[in-house]
N, C-alpha and C positions, 0 to 999 in steps of 0.2 A: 816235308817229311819231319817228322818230330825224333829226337835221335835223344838217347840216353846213354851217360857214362858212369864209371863203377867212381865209388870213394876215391879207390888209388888214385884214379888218371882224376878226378877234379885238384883232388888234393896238389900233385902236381903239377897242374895248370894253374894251377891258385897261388902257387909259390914261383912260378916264374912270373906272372903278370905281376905281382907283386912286387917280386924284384925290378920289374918298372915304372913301378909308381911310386912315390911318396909313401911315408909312413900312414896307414889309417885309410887312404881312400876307398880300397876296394870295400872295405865296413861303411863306409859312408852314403856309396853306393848303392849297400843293399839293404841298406837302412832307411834310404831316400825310396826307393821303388818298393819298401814293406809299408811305411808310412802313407804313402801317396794309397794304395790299396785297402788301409787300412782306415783311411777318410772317405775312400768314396764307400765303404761298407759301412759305415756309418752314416753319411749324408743319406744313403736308400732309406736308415730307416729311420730317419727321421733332420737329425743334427752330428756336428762335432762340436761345438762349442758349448760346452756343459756335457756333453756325455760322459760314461764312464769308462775307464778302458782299466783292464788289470792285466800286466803283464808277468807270465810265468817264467821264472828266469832261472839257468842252471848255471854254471862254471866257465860253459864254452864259449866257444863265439857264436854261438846260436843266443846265448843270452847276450852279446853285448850289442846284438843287431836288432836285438828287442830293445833294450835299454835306450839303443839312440832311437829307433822310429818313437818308443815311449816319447821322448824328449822334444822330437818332434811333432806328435801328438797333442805334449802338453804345450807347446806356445801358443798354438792354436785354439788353446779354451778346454782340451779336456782335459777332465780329472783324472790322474795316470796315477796308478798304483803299483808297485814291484813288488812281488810276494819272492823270496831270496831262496832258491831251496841248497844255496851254498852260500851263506851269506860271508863268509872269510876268502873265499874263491870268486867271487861275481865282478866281472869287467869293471876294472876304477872307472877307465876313463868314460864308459856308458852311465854307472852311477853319476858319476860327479856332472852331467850332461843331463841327466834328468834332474837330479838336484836344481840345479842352476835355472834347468823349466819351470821350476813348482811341483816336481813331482814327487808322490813319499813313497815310502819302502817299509815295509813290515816281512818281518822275517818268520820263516819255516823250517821244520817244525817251531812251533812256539806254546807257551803256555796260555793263550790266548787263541778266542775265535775269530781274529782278525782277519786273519786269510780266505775264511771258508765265510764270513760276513761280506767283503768286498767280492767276491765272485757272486755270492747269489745276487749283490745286487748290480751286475756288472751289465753292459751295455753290448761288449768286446771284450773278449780276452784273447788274448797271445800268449803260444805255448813257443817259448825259447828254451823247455829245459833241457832238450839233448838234441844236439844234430846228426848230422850223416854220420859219424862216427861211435853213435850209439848201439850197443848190442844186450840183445836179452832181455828186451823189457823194460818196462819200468822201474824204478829202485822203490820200496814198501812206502819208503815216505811221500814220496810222489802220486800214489797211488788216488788216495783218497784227496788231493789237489785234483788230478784226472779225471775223476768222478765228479764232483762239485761242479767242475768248468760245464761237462756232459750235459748234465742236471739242472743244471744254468738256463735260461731267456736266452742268454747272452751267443754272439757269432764268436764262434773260433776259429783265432786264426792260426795254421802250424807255419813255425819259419823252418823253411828248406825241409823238415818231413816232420809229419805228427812224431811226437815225441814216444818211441817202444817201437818201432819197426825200422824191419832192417834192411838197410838204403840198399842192398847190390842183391840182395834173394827176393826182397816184396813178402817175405817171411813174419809173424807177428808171434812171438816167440814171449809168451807172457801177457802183462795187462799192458796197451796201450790207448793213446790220450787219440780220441774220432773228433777229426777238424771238420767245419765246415767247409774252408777255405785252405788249400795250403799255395806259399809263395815260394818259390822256390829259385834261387840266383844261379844264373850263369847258363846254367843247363838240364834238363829234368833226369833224377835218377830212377834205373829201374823200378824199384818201389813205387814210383808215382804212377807206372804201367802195369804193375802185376800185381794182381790178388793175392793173398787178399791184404794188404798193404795198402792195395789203393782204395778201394773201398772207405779206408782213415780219412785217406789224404782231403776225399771231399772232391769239388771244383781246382783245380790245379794252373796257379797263373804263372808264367814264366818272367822273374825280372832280369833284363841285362845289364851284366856289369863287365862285358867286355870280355868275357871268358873266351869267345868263340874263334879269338884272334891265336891262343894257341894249346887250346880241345886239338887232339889228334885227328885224322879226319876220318877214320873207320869208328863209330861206337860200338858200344855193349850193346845196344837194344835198338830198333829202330820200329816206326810206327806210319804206317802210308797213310797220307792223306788223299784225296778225291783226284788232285792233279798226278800223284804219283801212278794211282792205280788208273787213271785216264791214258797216259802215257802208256800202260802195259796191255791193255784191253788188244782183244787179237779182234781189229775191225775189218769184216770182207772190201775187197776192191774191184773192181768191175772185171778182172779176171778170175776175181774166184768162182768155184763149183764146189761142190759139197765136198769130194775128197781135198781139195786143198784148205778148206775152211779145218778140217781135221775129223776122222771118224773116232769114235769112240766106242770101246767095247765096255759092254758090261757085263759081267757072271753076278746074278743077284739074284736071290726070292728063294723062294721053295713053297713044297705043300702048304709049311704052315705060314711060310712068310710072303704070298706072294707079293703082298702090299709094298716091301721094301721093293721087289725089285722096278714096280712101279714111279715109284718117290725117284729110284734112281734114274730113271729113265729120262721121269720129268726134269731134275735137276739138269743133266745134261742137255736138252731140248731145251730149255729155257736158257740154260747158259750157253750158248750160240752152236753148240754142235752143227756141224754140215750135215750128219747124218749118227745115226748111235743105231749100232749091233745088240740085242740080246741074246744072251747065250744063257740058259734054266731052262725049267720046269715049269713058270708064270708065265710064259709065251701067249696064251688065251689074256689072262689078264692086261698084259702090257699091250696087245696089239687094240683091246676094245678100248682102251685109253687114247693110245695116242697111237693110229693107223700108221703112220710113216713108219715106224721102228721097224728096222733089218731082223727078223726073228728067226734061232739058229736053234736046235735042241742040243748041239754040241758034238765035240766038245771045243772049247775055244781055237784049238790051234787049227779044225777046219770050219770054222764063222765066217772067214775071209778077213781081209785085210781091214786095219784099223792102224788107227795112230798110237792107241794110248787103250790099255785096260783100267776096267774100273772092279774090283772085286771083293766080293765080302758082302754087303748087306744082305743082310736076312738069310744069306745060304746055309743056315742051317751045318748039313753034314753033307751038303752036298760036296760035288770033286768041282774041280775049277782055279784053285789057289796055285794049284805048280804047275799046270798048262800058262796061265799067263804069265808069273813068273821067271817061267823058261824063254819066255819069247823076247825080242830083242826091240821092245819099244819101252815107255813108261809105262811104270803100274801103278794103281792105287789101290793101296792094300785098307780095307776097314771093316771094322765089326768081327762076325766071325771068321774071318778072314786072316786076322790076327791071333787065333787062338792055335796055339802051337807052333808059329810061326817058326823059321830054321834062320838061325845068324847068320851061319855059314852061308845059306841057299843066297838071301839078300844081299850080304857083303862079295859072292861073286857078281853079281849083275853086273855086266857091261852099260846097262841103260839106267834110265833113274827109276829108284824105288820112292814114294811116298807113302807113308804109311799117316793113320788119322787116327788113333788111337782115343777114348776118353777117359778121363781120370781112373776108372775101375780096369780099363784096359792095358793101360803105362802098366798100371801097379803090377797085373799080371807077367807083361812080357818083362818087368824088373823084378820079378821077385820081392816085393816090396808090402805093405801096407797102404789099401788107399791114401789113407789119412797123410801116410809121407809124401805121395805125388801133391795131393792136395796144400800142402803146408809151402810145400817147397819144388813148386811148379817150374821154375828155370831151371833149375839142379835137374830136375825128372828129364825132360825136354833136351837139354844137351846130353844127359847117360842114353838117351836112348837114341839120339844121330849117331853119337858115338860108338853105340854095341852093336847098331844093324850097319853102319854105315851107309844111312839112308838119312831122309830127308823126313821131318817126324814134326806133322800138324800135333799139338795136345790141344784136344777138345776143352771147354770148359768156364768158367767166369771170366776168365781171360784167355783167348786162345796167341798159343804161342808155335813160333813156326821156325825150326832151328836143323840148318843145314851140316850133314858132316865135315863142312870145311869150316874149321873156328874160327879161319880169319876173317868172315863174313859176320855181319849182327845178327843175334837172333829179332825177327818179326812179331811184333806185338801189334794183336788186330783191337781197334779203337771201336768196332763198330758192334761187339756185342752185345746181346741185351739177353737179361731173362728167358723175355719171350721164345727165345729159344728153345728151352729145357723143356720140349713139347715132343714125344714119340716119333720118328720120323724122319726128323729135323736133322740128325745125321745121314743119313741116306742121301737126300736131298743136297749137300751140302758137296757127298762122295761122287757123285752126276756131276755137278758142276764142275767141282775141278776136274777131273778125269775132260771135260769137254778143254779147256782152258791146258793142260796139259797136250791132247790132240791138235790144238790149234797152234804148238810149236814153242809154251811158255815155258821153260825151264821148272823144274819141282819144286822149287822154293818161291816163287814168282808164282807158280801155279797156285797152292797153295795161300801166298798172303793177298792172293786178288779174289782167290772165289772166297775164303771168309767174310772179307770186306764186305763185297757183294752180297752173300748170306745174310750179315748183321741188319744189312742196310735193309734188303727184302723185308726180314722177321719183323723191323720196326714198322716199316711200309704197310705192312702188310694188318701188325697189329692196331697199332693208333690207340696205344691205351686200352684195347680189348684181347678179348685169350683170342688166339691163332692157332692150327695145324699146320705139321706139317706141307700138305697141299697148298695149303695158301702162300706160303712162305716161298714154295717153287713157281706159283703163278708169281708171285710179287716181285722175281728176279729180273723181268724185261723191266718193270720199272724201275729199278738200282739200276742195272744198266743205261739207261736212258738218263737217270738222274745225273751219274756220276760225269757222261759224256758231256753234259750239257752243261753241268755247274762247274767243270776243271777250266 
């Protein structure tokens, strides 16, 4: 599992281990593990010894972790340049370290096109001007340094986060410097997991410098990998039968939608359902699809028994949202399903509510501006576990999955892709958990397993070509199968 902590909690993990070590090492650390990444990015394309390296350097200790891997750099044969964007504020003891290597320094702003001449002709460059403690952007004079690097042949590398994004929201709040690469010491921060922030960061390598010995042990953010979601997968055992594997209810479709309640059907089918209930109006549609489906005209609460509702897709204005609601199992709330939903009604539930809301949806049930969900997608995601007092998937470039109890991490799913953003593709996604829910997983767990799953399908499924919906739902036996078999 990949886990991420805010500025505060590194900051003071940073100053306790420090207080156990010698002056300088934990800099040297991660100077040695920026260095080492930043040779073998360079050996790929071609050499280190004579290549060019410019390194962008600011005030902090983001620049003096540049300065020494510089230094580093230059013993080794390259030509290491410092462009200074505080040159009266810049780490001595990394300058005088690179000094001592061969390395120069020209300074910015200057009256000269020094700076903006060694980047275009740069091989590598390294952005050390702001780190985790950066907020609001870039500063006007960095701007056009940011731009040149961009503009560049040359690989970028960010130390600890592209320089203009902000470490604990994933926020880009102004112009910020898009790494190819970024390295990041001790532990990855939010930003490295959430849009659009990460999108900067590039490929994201993690160096350790011993941080992990006292990180708290709950994070800010956490991210499942294949053995995680392996270990949650709700696998039948030779005593199960379709009710104990989990039924699932669905309320979905209408005249004009029947296709969604199809998709949801499938999702759930494909995502291991024992059995799945429909309950609409698509009842002809869903049954010529896939014959097995339990088909009820309604209304939910005499469908018969299920484990878990799944409701919203495509229902139009149909009724269906306070029947299941009212009922004492888990619910998933999506789509129009969401539209007018009661705080009140949610925050009584005795059972879990899930709600799957996407970017234009958040925005709705907060009151809000897309643009603001979108900017600042953790904020959105914790306001709204918090105001339903429910469990709250946000759809999206990165989906985030954040439980009303804050002392748990919010879930960041690793496995989305584009390929997603295809008609459907929600429906499909609300079947599957709704089955994953039925089969006894808790809502947040439900949740961070069937995206995984999802992502993993959409790409399966894609391979570098457009996908539907449909395919995306056939593609989920094979993420399933994948994940089983490679944890």
């Amino acid at each position: 599992m990949r886990t991420a902590y805010s500025v505060e909690t590194v900051r003071t993990a940073e100053r306790e281990l420090m207080d156990r070590l010698p002056d300088g090492v934990l800099m040297q650390r991660a100077a040695a593990g920026l260095a080492a990444a930043c040779a073998d990015l360079l050996r790929r394309r071609g050499r280190v010894y004579g290549a060019r390296v410019v390194l962008l350097v600011g005030s902090g200790d983001n620049g003096g972790d540049a300065l020494y891997a510089g230094a580093r750099l230059a013993k080794r044969g390259a030509g290491v340049t410092a462009v200074l964007l505080a040159a009266g504020r810049a780490h001595e003891g990394g300058l005088a370290a690179l000094s001592v290597a061969g390395g120069r320094v020209v300074e910015h702003p200057s009256d000269t096109s020094a700076p903006f001449d060694v980047l275009a002709a740069a091989d590598l460059v390294v952005d050390g001007i702001t780190g985790i403690g950066g907020r609001g952007g870039l500063r006007p004079d960095a701007v056009p340094l940011a731009r040149a690097a961009h503009d560049s042949d040359a690989v970028v590398v960010a130390v600890d986060l592209p320089s203009g994004v902000e470490a604990d929201s994933g926020e880009v709040v102004g112009e910020a410097l898009r790494a190819d690469v970024t390295l990041t010491f001790g532990t990855y921060k939010p930003a490295h997991l959430i849009d659009p922030a990460r999108e900067y960061a590039g490929a994201v390598g993690l160096v350790d410098i011993g941080l992990g010995a006292v990180l708290p042990p709950v994070a800010e953010l956490e991210a499942l990998q294949h053995a995680d979601v392996a270990r949650l997968l709700p696998v039948p055992t030779g005593e199960s039968d379709k009710y104990r594997r989990g039924v699932v209810g669905v309320v979905a479709g209408s005249a004009r939608y029947p296709g969604a309640a199809v998709l949801a059907v499938a999702g759930a089918l494909h995502g291991g359902a024992g059995a799945v209930r429909y309950v609409g109006p698509a009842g002809d549609a869903v049954i010529a699809r896939f014959p097995e489906t339990l088909v009820h005209a309604g209304p939910p609460a005499k469908a018969g028994r299920v484990q878990a509702w799944v409701v919203g897709p495509g229902l139009g204005e149909e009724p269906g949202v306070r029947d299941a609601l009212a009922s004492d199992v888990p619910v998933l709330v999506d789509a129009d399903g969401l539209r007018g939903l009661n705080a009140k009604v949610v925050r009584a539930r005795k059972a879990p509510t899930l709600l799957t809301p996407h970017a234009g949806e958040a925005a709705a049930l907060l009151e809000v501006p897309r643009e603001e969900v979108e900017s600042a997608r953790l904020t959105a995601v914790r306001e709204l576990a918090a105001r339903y007092g429910a469990t709250v998937l946000l759809k999206g470039s990165t989906t985030l999955v954040a439980d009303p109890d804050t002392a748990v991490p919010v879930r960041v799913n690793p496995t989305g892709t584009p390929w997603l953003a295809t008609a459907g593709s929600g429906d499909v996604l609300s079947g599957l958990t709704g089955s994953l829910l039925a089969a006894g997983l808790g809502a947040r767990d439900a949740g961070s397993v069937g995206a995984y799953l999802h992502g993993l399908a959409a790409r399966s499924a894609a391979r570098g070509a457009p996908v539907s919906a449909e395919d995306v739902g056939a593609a989920l036996r094979v993420a399933w199968r994948d994940v089983s078999e490679e944890a």
